[in-house]
FIVO-845575 format. One record per atom (N, C-alpha, C): z, x, y; residue in three letters. Coordinates in steps of 0.02 Angstrom, whole numbers, padded with zeros to 5 digits, always signed. Example, Ala and Ser with C-alpha at 12.3 -4.5 7.8 and 13.67 -1.06 7.14 Angstrom:
BEGIN
+00390+00660-00284ALA +00390+00615-00225ALA +00390+00660-00165ALA +00354+00642-00112SER +00357+00684-00053SER +00394+00645+00002SER 
This chain:
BEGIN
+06720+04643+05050UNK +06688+04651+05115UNK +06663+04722+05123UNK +06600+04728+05159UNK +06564+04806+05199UNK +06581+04797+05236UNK +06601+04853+05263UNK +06595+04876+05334UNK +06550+04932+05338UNK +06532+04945+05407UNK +06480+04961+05409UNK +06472+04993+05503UNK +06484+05060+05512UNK +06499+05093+05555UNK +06422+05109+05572UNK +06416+05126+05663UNK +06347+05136+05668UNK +06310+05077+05669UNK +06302+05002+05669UNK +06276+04964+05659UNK +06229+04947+05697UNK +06235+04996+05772UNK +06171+04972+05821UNK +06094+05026+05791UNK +06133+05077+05748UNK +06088+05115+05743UNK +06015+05119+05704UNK +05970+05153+05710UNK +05904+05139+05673UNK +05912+05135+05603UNK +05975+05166+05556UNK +05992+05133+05492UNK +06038+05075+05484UNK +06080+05090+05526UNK +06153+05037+05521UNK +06143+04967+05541UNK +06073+04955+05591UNK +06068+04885+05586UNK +06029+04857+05540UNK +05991+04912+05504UNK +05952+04869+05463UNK +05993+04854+05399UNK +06034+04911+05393UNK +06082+04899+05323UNK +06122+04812+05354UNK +06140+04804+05399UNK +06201+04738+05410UNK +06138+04691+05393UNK +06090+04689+05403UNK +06035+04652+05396UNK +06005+04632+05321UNK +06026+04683+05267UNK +06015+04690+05224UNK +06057+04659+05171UNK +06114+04689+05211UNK +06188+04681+05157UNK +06207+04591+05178UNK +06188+04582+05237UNK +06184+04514+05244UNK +06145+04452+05202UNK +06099+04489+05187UNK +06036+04452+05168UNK +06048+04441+05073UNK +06105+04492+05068UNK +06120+04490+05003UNK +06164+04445+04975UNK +06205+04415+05043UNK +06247+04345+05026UNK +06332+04405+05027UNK +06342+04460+05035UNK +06394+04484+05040UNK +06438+04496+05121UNK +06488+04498+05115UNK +06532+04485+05180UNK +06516+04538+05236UNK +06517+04546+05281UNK +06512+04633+05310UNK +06549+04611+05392UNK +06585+04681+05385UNK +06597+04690+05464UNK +06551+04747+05511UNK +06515+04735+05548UNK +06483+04789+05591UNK +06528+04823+05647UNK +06514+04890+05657UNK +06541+04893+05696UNK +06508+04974+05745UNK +06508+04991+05811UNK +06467+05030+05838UNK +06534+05020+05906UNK +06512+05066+05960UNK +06527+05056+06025UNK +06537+05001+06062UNK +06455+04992+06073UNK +06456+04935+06105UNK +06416+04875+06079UNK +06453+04865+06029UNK +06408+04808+05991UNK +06427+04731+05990UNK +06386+04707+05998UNK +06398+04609+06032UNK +06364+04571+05963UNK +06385+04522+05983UNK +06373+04460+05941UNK +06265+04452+05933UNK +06242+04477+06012UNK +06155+04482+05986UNK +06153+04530+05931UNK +06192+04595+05908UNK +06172+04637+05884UNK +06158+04634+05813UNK +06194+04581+05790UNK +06188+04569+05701UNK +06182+04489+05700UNK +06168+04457+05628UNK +06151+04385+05611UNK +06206+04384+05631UNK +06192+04285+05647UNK +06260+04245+05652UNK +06312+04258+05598UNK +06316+04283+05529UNK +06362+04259+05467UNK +06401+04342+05480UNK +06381+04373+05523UNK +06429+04447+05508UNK +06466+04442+05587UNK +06526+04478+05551UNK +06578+04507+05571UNK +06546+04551+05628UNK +06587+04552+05687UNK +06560+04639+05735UNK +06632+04642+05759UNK +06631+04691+05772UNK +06683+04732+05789UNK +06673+04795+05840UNK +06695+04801+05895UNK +06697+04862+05933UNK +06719+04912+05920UNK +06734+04969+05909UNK +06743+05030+05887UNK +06698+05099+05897UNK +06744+05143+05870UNK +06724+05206+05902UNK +06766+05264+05838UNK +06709+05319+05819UNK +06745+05346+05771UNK +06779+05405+05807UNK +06801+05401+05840UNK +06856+05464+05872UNK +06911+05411+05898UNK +06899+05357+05882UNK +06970+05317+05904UNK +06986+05281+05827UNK +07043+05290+05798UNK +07047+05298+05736UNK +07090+05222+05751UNK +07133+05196+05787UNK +07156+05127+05807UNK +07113+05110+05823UNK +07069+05094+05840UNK +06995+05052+05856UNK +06960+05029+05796UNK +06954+05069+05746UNK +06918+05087+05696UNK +06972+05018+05608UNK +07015+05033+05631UNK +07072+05000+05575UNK +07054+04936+05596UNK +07044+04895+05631UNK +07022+04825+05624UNK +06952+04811+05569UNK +06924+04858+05573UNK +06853+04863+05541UNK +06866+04887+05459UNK +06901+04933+05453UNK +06922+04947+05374UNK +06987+04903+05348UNK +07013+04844+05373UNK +07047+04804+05345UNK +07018+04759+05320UNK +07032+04767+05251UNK +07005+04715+05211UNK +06935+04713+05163UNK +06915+04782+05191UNK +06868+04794+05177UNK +06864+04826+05117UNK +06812+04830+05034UNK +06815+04858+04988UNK +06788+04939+04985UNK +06715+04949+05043UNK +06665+05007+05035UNK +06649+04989+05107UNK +06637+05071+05129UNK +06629+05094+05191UNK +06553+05123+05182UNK +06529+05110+05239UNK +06460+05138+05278UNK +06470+05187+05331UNK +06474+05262+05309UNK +06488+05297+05366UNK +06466+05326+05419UNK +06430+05319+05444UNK +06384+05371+05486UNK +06410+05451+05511UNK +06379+05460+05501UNK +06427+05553+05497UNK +06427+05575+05584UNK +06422+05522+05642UNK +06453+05554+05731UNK +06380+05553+05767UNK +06314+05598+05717UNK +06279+05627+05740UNK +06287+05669+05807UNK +06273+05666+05857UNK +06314+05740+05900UNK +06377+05715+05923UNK +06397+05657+05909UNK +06482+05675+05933UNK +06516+05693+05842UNK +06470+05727+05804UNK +06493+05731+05737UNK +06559+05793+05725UNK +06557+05833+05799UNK +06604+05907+05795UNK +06651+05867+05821UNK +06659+05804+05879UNK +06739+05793+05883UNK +06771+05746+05832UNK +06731+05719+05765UNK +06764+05686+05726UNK +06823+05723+05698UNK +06862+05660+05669UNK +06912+05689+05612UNK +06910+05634+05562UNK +06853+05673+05508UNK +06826+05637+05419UNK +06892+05627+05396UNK +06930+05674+05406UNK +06988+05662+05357UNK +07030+05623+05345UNK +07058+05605+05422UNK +07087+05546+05435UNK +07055+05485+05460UNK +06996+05487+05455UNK +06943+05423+05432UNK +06959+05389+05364UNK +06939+05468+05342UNK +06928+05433+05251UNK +07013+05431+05249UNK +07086+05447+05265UNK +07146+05425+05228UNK +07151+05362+05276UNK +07136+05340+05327UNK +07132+05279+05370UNK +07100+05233+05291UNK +07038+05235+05289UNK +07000+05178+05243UNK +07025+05163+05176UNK +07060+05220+05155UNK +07088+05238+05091UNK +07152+05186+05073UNK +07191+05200+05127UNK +07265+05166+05155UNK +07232+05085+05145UNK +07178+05065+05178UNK +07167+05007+05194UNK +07145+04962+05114UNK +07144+04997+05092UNK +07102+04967+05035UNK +07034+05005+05021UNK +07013+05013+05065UNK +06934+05040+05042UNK +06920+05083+04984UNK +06868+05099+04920UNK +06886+05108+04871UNK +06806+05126+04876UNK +06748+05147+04885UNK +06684+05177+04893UNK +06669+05193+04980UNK +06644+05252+04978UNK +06626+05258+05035UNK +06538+05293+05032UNK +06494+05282+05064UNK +06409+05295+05082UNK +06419+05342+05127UNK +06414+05405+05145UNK +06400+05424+05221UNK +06325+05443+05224UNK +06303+05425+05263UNK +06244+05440+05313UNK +06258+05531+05337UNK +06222+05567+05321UNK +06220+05624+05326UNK +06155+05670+05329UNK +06152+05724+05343UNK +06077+05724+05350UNK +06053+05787+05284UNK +06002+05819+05289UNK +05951+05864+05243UNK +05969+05946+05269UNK +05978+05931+05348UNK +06009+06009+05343UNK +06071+06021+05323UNK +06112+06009+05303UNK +06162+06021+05272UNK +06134+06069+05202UNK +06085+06057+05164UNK +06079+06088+05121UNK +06030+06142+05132UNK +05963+06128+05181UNK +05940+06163+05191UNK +05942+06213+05262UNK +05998+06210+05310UNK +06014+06254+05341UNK +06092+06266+05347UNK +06113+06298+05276UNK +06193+06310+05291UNK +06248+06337+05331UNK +06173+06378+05371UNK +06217+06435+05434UNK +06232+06388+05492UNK +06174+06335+05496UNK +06184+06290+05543UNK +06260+06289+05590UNK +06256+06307+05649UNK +06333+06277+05684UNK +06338+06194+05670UNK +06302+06163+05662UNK +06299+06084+05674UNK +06287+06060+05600UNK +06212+06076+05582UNK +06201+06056+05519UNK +06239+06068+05466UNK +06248+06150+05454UNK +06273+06172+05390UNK +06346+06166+05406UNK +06381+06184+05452UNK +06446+06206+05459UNK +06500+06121+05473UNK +06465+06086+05536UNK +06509+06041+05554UNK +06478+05976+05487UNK +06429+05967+05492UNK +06404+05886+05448UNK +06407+05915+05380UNK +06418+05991+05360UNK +06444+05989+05296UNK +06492+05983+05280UNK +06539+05987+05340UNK +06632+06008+05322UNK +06637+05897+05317UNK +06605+05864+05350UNK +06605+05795+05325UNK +06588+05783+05269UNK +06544+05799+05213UNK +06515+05805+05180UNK +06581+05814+05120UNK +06609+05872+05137UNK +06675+05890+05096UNK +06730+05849+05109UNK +06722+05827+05159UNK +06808+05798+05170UNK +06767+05716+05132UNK +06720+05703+05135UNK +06696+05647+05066UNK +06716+05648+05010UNK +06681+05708+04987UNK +06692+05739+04919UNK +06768+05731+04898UNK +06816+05774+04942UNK +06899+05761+04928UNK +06935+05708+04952UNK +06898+05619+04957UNK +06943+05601+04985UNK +06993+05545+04944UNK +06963+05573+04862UNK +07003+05517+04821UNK +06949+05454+04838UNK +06899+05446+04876UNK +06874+05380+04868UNK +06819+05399+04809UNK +06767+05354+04781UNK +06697+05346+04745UNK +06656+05365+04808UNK +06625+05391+04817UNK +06590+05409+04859UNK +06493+05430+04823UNK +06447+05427+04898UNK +06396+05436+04877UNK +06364+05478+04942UNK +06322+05526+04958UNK +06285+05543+04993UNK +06232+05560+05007UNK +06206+05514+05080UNK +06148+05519+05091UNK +06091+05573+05141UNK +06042+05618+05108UNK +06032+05656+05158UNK +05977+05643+05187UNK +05947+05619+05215UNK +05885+05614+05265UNK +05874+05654+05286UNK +05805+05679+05290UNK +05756+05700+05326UNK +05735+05673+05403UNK +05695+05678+05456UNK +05683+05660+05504UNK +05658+05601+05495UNK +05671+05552+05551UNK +05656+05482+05549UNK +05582+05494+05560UNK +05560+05411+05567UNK +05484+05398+05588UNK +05506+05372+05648UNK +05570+05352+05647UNK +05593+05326+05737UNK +05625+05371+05774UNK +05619+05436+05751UNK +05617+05477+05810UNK +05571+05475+05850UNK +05498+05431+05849UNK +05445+05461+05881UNK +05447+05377+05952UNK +05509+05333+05936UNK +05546+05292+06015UNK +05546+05344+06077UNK +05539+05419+06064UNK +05558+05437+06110UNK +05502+05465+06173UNK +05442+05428+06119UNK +05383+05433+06148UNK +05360+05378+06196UNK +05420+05321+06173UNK +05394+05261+06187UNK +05373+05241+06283UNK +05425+05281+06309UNK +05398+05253+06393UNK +05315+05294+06418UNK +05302+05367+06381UNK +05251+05385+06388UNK +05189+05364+06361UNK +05207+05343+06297UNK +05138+05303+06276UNK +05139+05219+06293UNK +05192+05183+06337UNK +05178+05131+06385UNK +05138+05144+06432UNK +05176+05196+06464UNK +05155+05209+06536UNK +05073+05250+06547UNK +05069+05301+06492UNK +05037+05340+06513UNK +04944+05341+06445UNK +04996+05310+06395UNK +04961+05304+06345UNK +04955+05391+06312UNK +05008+05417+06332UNK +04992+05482+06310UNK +05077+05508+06278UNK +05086+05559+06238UNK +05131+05572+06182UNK +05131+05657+06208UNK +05209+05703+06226UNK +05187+05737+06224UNK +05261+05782+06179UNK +05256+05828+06140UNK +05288+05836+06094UNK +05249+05915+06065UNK +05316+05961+06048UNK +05297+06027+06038UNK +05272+06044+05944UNK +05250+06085+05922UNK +05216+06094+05855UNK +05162+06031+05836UNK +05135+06028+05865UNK +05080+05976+05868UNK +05060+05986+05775UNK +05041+06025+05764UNK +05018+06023+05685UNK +05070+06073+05622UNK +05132+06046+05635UNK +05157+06067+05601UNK +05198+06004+05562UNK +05168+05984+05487UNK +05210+05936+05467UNK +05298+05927+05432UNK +05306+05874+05415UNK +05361+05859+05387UNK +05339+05785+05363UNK +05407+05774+05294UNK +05408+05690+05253UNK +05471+05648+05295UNK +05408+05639+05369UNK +05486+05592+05399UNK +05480+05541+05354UNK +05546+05491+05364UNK +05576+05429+05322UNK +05575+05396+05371UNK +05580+05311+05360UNK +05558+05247+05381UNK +05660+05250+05398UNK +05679+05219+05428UNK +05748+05220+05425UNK +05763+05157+05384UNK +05710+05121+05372UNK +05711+05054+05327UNK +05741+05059+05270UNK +05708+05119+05231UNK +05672+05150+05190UNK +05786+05166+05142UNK +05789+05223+05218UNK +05869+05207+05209UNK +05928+05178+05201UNK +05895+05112+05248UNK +05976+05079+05254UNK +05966+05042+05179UNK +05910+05038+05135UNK +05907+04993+05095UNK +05929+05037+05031UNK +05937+05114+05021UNK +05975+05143+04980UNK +06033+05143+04981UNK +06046+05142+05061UNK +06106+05138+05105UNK +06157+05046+05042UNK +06105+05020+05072UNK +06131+04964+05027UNK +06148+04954+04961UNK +06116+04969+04929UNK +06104+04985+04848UNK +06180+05030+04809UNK +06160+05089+04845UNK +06222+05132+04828UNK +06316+05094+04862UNK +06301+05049+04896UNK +06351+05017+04932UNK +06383+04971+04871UNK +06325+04933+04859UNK +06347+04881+04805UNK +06343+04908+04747UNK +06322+04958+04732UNK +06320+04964+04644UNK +06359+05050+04624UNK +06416+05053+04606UNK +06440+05089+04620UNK +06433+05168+04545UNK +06378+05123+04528UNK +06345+05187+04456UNK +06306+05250+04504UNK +06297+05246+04562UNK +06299+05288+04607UNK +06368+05337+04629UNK +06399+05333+04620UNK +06438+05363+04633UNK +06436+05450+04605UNK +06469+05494+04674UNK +06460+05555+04640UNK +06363+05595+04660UNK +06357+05536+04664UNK +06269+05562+04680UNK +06244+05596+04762UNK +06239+05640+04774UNK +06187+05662+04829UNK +06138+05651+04805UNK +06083+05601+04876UNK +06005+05580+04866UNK +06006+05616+04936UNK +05910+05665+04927UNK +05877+05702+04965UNK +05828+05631+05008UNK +05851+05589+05030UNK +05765+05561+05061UNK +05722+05580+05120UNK +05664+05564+05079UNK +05611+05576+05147UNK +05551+05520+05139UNK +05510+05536+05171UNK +05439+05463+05155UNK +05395+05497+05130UNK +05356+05468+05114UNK +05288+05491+05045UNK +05246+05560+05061UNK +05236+05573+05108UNK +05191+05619+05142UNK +05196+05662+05201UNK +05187+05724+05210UNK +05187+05764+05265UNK +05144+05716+05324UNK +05180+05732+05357UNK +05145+05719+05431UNK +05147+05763+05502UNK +05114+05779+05542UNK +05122+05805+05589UNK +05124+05761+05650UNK +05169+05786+05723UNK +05145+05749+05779UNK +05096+05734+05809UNK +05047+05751+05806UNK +04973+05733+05831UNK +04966+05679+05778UNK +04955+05682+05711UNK +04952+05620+05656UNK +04986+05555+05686UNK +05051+05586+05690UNK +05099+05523+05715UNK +05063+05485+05792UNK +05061+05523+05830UNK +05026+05490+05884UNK +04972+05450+05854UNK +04924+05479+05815UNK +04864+05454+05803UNK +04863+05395+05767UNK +04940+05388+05729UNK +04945+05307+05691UNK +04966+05255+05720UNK +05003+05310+05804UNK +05028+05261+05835UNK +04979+05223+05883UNK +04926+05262+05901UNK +04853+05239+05927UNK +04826+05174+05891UNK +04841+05194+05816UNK +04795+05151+05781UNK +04824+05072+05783UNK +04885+05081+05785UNK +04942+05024+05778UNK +04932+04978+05853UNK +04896+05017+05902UNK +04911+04994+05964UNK +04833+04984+05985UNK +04790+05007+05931UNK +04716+04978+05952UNK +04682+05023+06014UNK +04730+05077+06051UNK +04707+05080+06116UNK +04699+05172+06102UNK +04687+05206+06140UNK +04691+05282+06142UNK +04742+05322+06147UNK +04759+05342+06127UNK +04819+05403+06153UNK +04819+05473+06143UNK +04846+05509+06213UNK +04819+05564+06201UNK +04882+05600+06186UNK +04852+05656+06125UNK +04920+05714+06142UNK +04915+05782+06179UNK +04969+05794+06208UNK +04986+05852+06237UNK +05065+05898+06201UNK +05025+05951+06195UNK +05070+06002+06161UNK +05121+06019+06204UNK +05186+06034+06199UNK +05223+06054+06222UNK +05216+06126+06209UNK +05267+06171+06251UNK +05293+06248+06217UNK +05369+06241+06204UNK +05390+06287+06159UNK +05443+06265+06121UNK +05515+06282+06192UNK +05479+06337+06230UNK +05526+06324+06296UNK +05534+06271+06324UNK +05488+06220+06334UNK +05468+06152+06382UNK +05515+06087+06334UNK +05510+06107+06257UNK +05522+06052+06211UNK +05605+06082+06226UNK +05638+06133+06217UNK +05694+06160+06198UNK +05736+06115+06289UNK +05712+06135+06331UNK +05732+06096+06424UNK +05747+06046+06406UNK +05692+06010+06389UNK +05679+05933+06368UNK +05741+05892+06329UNK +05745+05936+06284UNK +05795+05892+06237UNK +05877+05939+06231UNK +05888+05963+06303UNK +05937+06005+06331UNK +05995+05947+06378UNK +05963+05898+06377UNK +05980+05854+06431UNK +06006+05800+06396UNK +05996+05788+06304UNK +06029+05739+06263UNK +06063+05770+06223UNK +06053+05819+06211UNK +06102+05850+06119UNK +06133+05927+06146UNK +06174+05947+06111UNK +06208+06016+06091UNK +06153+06061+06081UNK +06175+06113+06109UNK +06130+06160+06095UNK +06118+06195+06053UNK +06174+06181+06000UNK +06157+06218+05934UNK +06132+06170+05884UNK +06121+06101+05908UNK +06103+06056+05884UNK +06013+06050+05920UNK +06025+06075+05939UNK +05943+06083+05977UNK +05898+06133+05955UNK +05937+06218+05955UNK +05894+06239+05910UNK +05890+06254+05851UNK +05930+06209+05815UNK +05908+06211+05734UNK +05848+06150+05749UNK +05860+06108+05776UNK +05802+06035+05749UNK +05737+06091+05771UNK +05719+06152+05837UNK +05672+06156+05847UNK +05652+06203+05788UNK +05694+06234+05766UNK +05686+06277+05715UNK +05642+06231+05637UNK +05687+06188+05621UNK +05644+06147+05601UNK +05594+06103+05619UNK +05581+06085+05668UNK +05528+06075+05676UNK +05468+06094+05702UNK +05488+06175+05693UNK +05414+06219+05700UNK +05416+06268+05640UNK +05451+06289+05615UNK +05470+06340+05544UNK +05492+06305+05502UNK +05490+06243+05461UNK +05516+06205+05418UNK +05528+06237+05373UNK +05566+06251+05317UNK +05580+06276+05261UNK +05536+06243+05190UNK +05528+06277+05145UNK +05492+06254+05094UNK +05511+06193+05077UNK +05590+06201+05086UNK +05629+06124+05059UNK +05641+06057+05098UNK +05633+06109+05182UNK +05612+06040+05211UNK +05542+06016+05213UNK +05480+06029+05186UNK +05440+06008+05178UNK +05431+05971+05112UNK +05465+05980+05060UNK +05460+05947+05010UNK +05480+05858+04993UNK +05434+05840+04970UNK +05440+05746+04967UNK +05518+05738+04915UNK +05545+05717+04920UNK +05593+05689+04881UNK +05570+05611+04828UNK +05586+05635+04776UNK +05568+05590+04731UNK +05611+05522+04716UNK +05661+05502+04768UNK +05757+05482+04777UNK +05733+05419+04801UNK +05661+05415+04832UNK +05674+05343+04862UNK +05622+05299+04811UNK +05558+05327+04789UNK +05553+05269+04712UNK +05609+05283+04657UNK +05628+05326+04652UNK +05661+05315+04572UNK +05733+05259+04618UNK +05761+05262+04664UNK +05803+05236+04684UNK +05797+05151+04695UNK +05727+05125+04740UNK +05690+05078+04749UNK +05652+05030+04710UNK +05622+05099+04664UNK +05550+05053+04621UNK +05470+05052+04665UNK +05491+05084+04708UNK +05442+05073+04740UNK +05421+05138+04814UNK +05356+05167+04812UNK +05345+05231+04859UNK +05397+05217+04926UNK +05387+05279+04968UNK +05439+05280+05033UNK +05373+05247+05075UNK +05400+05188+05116UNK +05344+05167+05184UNK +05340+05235+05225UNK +05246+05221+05258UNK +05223+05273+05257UNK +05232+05274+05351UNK +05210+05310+05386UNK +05223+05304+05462UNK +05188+05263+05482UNK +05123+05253+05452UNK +05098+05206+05477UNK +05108+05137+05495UNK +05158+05126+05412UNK +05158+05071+05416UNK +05220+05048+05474UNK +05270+05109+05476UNK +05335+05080+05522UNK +05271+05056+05575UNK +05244+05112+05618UNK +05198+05100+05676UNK +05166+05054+05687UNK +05155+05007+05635UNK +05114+04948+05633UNK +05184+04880+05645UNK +05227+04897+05626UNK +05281+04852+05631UNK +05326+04862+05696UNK +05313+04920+05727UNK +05352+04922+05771UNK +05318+04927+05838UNK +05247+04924+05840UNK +05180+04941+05889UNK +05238+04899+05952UNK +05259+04853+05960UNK +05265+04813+05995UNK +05345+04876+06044UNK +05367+04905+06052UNK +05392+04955+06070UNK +05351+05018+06115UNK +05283+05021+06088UNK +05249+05050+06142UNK +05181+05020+06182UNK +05197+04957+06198UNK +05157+04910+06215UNK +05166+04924+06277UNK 
């Protein structure tokens, strides 16, 4: 059996979706996750990774874990006694979901410091382990979604400054791969999607996807920094702005992790945008 933590999320449901589709057992499990949230043939489970008794119904029985590394509740985790929780249980591979700054911003309070010290407590936990680093989604740009309903307009700071966001598809299906086949093991994969893109681009595919106009408006990195003061940490706020107006050489670079991994290029934004148009309708 998978389990499979995070499961409401833009990777974690597509992985239960995946790992389902593969004819293998899985338990999902997230906050607040219900019986709509995954196919009829899987397991769900309620849970919460700062409640470590919540969490043991979900790693019983289970062979390989899907971890999601907190994302901002990632500083009150405890990896350690996660991974000797799953360990105890049987579990014998673990995937974490982790991200790209870890390698490319080590000073990071958030990136480098907290989602790397997960990163390590992987590395030492006696399980097979594999890790995954992503780059910025293509579904970060949901957060556009009530403005380009409402207004038909997108407004978002570094207008022409790109990056190789990733399809989260793109992930949960390495996510999968490395789950079941355990000649992965030991491996950090860098992913990202085929091509730089900027936010004005992104709007503009999301126009195209939606047939209709949309306009963009630039933010200033004061207006963007307010903005996204009101969902995340603040040291988690300005590294993302940092990257996403000063990207580093390395966060601009394509990763070669998802064909050699796949067989096949990273889906491009467009194409999520064309599949997901129905979100900013």
């Amino acid at each position: 059996m998978y389990a499979v933590t995070g499961a409401t999320g833009n990777v974690g449901r597509s992985l239960v979706r995946t790992l389902a589709a593969a004819g293998v057992a899985v338990t999902a499990t997230s906050r607040g996750i219900t019986a709509a949230d995954v196919p009829s043939d899987v397991a769900h489970v309620r849970s919460d990774l700062l409640d470590l008794e919540s969490l043991r119904p979900v790693l019983d029985g289970a062979s390989a874990l899907f971890l999601q590394n907190g994302g901002p509740s990632a500083p009150l985790l405890d990896p350690h006694a996660i991974l000797s929780a799953a360990k105890a249980s049987g579990i014998e591979r673990v995937v974490l979901l982790s991200t790209q700054g870890v390698g490319t911003r080590p000073d990071s309070p958030f990136y480098g410091v907290v989602a790397g010290a997960i990163e390590e407590a992987v590395r030492t936990s006696g399980l097979s382990w594999t890790i995954l680093r992503p780059g910025g989604f293509h579904s970060n740009t949901f957060a556009w979604a009530d403005s380009v309903r409402t207004h038909r307009t997108v407004t978002a700071p570094f207008a022409d400054t790109a990056l190789p966001t990733i399809d989260p598809d793109d992930i949960a299906e390495v996510a999968a791969l490395t789950l079941l086949d355990d000649a992965h093991a030991g491996r950090t994969y860098e992913l990202t999607g085929p091509a730089l893109i900027t936010p004005r681009e992104q709007a503009a595919a999301l126009a195209a996807a939606l047939g209709e106009a949309v306009e963009f408006v630039e933010q200033t990195h004061a207006e963007a920094r307010t903005q996204m003061l009101h969902g995340m940490p603040e040291s988690v706020v300005d590294t993302t702005l940092a990257i996403l107006g000063a990207p580093t050489p390395a966060e601009q670079r394509i990763s070669p992790d998802i064909e050699r991994l796949l067989g096949r290029a990273p889906r491009t934004f467009a194409d999520w945008a064309q599949r997901y148009a129905g979100a900013f309708h």
